[in-house]
Backbone as CSV, one residue per row, in Angstrom:
resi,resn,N_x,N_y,N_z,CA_x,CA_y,CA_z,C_x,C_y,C_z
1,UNK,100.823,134.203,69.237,100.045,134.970,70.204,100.966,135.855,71.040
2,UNK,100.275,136.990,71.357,101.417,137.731,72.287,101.692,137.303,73.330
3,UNK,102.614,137.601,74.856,102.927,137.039,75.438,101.783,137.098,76.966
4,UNK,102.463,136.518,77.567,100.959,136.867,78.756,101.508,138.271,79.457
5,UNK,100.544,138.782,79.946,100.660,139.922,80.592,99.898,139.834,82.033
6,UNK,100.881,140.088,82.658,100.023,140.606,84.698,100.382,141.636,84.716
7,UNK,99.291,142.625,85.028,99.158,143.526,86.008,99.028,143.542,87.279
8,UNK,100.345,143.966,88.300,100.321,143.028,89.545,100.004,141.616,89.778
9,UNK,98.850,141.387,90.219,98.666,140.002,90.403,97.344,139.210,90.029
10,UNK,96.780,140.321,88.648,95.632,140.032,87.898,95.915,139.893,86.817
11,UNK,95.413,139.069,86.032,96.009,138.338,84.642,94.928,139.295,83.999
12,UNK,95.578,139.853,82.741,94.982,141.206,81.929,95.164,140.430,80.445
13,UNK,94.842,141.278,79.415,94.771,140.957,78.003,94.873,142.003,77.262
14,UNK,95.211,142.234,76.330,95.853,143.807,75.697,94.785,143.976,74.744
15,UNK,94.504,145.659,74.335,93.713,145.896,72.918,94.030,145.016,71.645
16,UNK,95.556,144.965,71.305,96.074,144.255,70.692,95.904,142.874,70.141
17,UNK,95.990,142.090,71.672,95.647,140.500,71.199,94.145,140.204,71.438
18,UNK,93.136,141.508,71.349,91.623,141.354,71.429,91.629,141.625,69.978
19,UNK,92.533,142.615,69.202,92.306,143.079,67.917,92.800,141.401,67.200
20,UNK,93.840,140.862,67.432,94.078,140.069,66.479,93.187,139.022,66.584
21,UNK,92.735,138.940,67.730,91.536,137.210,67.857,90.082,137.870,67.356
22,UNK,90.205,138.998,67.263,88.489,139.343,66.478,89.223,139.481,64.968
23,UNK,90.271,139.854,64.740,90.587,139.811,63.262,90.361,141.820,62.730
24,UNK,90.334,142.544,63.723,90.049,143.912,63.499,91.315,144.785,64.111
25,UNK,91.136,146.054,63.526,91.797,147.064,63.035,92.127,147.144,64.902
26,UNK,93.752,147.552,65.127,93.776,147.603,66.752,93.428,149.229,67.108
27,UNK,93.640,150.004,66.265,92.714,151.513,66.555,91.586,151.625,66.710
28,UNK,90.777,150.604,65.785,89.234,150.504,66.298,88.720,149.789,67.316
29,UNK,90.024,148.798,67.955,89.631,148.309,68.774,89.808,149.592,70.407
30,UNK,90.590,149.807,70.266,91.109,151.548,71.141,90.070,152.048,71.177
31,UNK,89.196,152.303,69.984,88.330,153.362,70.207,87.081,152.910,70.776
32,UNK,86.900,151.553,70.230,86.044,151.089,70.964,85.997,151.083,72.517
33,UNK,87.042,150.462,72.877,87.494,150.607,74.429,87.050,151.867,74.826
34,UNK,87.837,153.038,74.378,87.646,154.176,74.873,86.050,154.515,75.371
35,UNK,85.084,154.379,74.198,83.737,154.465,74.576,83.217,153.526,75.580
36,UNK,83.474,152.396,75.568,82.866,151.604,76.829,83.655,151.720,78.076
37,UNK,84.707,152.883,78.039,85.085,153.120,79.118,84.653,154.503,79.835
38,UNK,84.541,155.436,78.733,83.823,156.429,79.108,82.005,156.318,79.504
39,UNK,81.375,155.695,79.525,80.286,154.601,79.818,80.461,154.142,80.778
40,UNK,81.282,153.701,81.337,81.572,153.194,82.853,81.364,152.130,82.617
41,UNK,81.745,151.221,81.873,81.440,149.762,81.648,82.400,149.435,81.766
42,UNK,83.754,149.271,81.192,84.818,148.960,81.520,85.671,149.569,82.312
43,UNK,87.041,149.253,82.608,87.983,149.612,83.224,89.406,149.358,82.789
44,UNK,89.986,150.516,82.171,91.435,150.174,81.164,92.542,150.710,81.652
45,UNK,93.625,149.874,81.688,95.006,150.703,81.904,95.848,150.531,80.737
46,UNK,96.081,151.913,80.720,96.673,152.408,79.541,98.776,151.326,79.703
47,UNK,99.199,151.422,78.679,100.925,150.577,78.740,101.304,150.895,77.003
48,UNK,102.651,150.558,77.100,103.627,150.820,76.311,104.005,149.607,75.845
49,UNK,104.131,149.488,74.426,105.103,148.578,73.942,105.977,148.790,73.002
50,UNK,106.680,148.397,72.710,108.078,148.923,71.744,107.422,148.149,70.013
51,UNK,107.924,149.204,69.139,107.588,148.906,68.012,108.315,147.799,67.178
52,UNK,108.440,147.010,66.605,109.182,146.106,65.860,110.251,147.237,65.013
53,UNK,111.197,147.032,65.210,112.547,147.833,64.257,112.722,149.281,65.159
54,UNK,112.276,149.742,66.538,112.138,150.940,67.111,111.300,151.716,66.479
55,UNK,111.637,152.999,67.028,110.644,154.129,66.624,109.468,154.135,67.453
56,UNK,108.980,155.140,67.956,108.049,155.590,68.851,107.358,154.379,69.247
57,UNK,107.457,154.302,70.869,106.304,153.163,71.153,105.125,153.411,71.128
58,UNK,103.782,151.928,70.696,103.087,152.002,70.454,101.903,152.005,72.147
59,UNK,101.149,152.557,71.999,100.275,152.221,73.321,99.057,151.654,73.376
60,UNK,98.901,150.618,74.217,97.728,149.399,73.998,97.422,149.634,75.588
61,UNK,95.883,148.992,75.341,94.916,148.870,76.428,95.238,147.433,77.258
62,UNK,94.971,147.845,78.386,95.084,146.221,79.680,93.560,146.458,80.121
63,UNK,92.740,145.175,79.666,92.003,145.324,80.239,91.466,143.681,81.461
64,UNK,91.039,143.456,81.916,90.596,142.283,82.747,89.560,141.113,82.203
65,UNK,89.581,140.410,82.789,88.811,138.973,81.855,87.416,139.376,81.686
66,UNK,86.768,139.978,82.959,85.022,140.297,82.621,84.816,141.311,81.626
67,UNK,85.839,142.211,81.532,85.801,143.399,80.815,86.091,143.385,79.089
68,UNK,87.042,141.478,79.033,87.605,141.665,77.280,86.455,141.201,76.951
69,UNK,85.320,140.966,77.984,84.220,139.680,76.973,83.195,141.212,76.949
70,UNK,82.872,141.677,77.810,82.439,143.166,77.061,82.609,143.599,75.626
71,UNK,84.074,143.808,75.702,84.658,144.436,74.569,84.308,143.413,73.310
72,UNK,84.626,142.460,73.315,84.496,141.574,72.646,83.075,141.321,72.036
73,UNK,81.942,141.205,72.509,80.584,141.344,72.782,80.119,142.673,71.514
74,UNK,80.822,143.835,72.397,79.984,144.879,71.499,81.172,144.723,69.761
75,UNK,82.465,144.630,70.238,83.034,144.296,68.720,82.369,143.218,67.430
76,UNK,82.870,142.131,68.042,81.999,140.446,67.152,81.785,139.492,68.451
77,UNK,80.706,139.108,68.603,79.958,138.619,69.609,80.350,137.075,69.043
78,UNK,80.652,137.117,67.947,80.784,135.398,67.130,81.630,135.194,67.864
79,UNK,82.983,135.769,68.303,84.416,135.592,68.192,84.200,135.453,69.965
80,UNK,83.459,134.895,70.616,83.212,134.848,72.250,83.694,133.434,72.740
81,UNK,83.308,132.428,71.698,84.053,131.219,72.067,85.617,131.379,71.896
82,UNK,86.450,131.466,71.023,87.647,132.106,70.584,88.443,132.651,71.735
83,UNK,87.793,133.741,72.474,87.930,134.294,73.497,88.248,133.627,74.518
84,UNK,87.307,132.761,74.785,87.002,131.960,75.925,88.459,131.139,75.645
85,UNK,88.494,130.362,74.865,89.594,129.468,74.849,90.592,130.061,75.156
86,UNK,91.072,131.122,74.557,92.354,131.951,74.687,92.392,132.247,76.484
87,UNK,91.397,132.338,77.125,91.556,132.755,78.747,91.914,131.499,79.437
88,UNK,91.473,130.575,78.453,91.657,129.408,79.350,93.228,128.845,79.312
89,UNK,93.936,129.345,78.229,95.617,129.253,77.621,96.231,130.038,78.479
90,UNK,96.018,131.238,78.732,96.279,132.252,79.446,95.890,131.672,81.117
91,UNK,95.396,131.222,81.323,95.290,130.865,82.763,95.819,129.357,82.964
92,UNK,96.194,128.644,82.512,96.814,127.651,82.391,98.295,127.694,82.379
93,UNK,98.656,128.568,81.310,100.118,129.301,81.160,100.712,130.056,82.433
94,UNK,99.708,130.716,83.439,99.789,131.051,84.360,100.084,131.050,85.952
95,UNK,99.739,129.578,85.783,99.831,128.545,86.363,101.383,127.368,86.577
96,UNK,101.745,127.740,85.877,102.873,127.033,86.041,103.969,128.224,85.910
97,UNK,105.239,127.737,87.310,106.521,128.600,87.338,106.744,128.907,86.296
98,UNK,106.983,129.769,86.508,108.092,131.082,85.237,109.710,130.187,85.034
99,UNK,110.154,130.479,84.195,112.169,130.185,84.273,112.754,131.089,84.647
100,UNK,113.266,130.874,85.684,114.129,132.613,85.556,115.043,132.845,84.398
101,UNK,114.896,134.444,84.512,115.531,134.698,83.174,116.991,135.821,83.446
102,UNK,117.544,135.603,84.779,118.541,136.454,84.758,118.800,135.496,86.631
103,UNK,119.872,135.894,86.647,120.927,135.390,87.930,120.000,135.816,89.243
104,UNK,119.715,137.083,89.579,118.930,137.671,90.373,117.619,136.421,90.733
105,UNK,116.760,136.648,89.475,115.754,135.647,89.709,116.040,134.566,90.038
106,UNK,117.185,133.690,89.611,117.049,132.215,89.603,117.930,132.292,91.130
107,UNK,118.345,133.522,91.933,118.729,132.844,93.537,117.607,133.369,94.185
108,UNK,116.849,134.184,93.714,115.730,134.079,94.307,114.542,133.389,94.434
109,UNK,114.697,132.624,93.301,113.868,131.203,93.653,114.739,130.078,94.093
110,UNK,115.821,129.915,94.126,116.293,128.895,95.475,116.036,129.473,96.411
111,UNK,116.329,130.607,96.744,116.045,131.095,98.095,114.705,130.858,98.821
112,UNK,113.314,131.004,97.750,111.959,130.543,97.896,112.156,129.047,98.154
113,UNK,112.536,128.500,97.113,112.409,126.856,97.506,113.144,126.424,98.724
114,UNK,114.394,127.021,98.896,115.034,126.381,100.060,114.243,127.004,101.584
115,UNK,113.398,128.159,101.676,112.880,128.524,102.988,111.559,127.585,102.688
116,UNK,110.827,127.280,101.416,109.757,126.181,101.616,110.062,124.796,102.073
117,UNK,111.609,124.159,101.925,111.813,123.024,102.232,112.288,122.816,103.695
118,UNK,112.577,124.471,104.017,113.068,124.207,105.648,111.547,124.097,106.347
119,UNK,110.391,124.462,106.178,109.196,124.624,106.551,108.827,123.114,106.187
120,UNK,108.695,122.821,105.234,108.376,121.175,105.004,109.181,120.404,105.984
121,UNK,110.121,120.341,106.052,111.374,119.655,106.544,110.793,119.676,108.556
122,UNK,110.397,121.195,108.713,109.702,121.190,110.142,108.938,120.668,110.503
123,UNK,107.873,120.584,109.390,106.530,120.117,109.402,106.866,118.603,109.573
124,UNK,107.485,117.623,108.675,107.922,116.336,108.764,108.571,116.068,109.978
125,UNK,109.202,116.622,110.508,110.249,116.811,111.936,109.352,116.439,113.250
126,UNK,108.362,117.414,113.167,107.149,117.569,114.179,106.159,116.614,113.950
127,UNK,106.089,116.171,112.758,104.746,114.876,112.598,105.134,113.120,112.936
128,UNK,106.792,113.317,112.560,107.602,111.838,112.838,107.041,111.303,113.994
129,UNK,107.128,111.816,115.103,106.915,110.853,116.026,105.482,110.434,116.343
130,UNK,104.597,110.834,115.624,102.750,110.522,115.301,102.715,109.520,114.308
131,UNK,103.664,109.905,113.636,103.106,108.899,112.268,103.728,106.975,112.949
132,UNK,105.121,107.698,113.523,105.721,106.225,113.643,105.180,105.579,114.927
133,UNK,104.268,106.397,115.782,103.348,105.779,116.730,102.130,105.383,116.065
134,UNK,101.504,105.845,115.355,100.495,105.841,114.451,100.974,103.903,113.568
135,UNK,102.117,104.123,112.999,102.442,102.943,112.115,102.924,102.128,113.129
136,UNK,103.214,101.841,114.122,103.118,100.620,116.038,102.089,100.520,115.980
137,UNK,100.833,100.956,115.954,99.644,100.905,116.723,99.340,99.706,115.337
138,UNK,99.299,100.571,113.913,98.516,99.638,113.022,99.389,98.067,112.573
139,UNK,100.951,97.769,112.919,101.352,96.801,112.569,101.339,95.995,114.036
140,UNK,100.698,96.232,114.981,100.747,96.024,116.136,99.991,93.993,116.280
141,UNK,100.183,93.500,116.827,99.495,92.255,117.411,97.989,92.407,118.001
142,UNK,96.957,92.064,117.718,96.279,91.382,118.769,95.012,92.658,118.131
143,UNK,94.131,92.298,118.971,92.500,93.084,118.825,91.635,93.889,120.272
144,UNK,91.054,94.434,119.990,90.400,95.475,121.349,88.963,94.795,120.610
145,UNK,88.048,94.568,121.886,86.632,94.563,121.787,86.310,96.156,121.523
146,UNK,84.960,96.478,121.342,83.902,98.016,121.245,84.382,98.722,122.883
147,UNK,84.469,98.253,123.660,84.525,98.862,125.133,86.072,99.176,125.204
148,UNK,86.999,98.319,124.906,88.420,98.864,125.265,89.227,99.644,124.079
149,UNK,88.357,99.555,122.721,88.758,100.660,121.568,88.153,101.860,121.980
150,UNK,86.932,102.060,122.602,86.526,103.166,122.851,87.455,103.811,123.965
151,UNK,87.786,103.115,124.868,88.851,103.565,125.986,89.979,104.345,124.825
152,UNK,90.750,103.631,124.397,91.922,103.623,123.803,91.763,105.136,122.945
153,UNK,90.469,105.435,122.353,90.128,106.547,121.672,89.680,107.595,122.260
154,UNK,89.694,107.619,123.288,88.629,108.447,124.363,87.655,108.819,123.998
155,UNK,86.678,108.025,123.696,85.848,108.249,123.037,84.300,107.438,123.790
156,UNK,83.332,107.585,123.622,82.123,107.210,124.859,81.874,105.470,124.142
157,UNK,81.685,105.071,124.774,81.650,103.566,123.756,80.033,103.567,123.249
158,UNK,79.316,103.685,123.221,77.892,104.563,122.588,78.340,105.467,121.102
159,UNK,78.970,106.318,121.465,79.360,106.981,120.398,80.230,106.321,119.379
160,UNK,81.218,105.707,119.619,82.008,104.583,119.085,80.967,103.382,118.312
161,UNK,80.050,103.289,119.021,79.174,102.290,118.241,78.029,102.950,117.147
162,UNK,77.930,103.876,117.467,76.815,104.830,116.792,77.560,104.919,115.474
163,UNK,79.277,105.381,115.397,79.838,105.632,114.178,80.073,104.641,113.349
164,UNK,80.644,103.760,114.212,80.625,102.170,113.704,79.505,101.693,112.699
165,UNK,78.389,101.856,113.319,77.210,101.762,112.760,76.444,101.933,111.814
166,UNK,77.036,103.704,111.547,76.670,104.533,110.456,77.970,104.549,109.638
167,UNK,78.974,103.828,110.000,79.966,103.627,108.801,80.264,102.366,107.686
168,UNK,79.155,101.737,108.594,78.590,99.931,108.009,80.126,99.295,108.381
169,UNK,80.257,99.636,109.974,81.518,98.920,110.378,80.838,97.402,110.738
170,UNK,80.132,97.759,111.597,79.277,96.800,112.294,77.614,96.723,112.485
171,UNK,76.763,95.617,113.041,75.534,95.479,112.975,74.921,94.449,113.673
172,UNK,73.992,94.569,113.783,73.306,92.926,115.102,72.144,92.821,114.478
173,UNK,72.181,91.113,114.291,71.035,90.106,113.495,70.260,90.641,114.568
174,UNK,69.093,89.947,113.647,67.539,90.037,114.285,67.674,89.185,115.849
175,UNK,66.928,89.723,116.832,67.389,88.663,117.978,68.687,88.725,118.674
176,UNK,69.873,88.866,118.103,70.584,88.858,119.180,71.577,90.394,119.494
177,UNK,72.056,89.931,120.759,72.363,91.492,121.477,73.729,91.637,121.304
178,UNK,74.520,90.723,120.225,76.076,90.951,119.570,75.898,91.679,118.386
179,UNK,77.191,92.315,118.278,77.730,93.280,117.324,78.518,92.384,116.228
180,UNK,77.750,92.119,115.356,78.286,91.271,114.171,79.137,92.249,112.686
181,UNK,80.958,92.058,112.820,81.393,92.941,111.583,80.611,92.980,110.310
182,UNK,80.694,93.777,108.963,80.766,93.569,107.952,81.972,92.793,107.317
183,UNK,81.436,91.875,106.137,82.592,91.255,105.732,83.494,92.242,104.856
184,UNK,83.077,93.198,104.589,84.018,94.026,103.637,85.432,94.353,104.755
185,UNK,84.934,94.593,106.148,85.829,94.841,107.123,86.266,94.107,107.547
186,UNK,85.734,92.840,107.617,86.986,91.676,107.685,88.420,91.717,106.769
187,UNK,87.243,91.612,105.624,88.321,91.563,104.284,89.807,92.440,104.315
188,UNK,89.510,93.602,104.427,90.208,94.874,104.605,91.152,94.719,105.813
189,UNK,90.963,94.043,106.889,91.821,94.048,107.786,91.168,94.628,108.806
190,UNK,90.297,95.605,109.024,90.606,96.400,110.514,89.205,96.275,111.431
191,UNK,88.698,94.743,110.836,87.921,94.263,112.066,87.888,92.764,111.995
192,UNK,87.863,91.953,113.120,87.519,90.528,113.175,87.144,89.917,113.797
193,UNK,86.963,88.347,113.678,86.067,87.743,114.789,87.007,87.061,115.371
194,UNK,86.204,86.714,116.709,86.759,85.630,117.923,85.171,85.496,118.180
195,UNK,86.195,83.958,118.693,85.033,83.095,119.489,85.413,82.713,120.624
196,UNK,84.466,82.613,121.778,85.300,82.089,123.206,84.068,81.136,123.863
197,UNK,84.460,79.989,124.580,83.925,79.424,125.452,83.637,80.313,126.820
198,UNK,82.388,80.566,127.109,81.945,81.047,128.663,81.235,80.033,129.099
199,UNK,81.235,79.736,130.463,80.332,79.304,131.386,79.127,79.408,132.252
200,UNK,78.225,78.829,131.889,76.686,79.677,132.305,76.486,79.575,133.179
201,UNK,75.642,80.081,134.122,75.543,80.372,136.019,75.281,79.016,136.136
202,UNK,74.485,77.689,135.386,74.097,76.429,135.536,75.475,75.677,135.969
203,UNK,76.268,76.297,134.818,77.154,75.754,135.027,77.524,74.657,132.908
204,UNK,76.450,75.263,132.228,76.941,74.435,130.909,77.767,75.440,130.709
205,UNK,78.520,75.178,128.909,78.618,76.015,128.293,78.551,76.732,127.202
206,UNK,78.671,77.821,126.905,78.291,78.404,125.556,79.669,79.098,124.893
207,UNK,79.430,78.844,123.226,79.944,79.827,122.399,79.445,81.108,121.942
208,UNK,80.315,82.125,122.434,79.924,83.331,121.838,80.896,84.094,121.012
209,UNK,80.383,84.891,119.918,80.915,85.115,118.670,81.415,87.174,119.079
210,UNK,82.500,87.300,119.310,83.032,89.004,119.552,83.274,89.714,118.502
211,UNK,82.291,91.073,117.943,83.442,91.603,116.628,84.436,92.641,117.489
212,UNK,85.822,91.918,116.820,86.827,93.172,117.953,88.041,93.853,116.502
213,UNK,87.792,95.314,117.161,88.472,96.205,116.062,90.439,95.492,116.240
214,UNK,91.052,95.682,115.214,92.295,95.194,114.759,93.118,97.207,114.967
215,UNK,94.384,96.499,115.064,95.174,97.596,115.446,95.124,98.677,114.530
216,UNK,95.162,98.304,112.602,94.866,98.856,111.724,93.202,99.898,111.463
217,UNK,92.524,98.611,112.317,91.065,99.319,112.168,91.325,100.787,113.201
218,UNK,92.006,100.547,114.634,92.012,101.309,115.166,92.333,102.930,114.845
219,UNK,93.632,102.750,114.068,93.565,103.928,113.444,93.178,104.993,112.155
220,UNK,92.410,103.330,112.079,91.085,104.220,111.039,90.312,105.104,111.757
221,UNK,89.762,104.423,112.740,88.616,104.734,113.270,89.356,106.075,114.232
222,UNK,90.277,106.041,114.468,90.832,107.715,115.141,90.880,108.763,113.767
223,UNK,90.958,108.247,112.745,90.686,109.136,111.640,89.401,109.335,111.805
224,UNK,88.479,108.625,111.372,87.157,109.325,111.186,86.667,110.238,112.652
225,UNK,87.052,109.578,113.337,86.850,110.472,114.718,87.212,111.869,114.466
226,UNK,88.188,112.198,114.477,89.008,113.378,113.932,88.086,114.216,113.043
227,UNK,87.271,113.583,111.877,86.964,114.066,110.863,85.281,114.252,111.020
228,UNK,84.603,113.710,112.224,83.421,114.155,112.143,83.128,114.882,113.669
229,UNK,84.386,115.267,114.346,84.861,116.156,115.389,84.354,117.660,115.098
């Protein structure tokens, strides 16, 4: 197959390698062009290529992807799948770096890579001290109830429970006025239970059951915050 061709920074296809994938004459494919260009249907730029052994170069059509399936169409309409595949080689091929092929190019792509790695390198520079507060918070000790995670997030503790809620963090049985986890969020780490003895105005006492977010849950839950912000 011939080689790929850009025009600037639009991937093109020549009269040529339209003539050899329909299997036809590349003058008739020219002429064809010519008429669906004089028609205003297409759009062609004319180029040069060198002949095998020298001698006068030959001149072939550049035309664009909507425009070879035109051409293609009024030539052999069979040959459209054919086509198709070949754009998809061609845009794939396209897709991946070039090698450089001379000294020039290849310091000019260190030069690209090394100003992308000083930019990465910033970017990592400036995020360090988030992430490694971020990774304290989640290897951290101990649990926040719904009221002091919402503090911690600045976030309304209503709203904190609303997301909770609709994220199947948490939920309350029939009857009572506690916030009972899901076990998937137990499982996972970033919610759990406690239980505590209180004392009733009588004076007995009762067990009551707390779901309280885990340091890990916490910075989940500043993610999704973030993300439905």
């Amino acid at each position: 197959m011939p080689n790929l061709i850009t025009t600037g920074n639009t991937l093109t296809m020549s009269s040529r390698e339209i003539a050899e994938l329909v299997g036809s004459r590349h003058d008739s494919v020219k002429r064809t062009m010519d008429t669906l260009s004089d028609k205003g249907l297409i759009a062609i730029t004319q180029s040069v290529e060198p002949t095998i052994g020298g001698g006068k170069p030959a001149t072939v059509y550049l035309v664009g992807k909507r425009d070879s399936y035109i051409v293609v169409a009024q030539l052999c309409p069979e040959f459209t799948a054919r086509l198709v595949d070949r754009w998809q080689e061609l845009e794939e091929a396209a897709s991946v770096p070039s090698i450089p092929q001379s000294l020039p190019e290849a310091l000019r792509l260190a030069a690209d890579l090394a100003e992308q790695n000083s930019h990465l390198q910033l970017v990592v520079n400036e995020q360090a001290p988030k992430v490694e507060a971020l990774n304290r918070i989640a290897n951290a000790d101990g649990s926040l109830c719904i009221t002091d995670a919402a503090k911690s997030l600045q976030i309304k503790r209503k709203d904190l429970i609303q997301i909770m809620q609709e994220r199947k963090w948490i939920y309350r049985r029939t009857g009572s006025t506690h916030y009972v986890a899901y076990q998937d969020k137990i499982q996972s780490g970033v919610m759990e239970h406690k239980y505590a003895t209180v004392e009733r105005a009588d004076g007995t006492e009762k067990t009551t059951e707390q779901a309280r977010i885990t340091p890990k849950g916490l910075v989940r839950l500043a993610d999704i915050i973030r993300e439905v912000a």
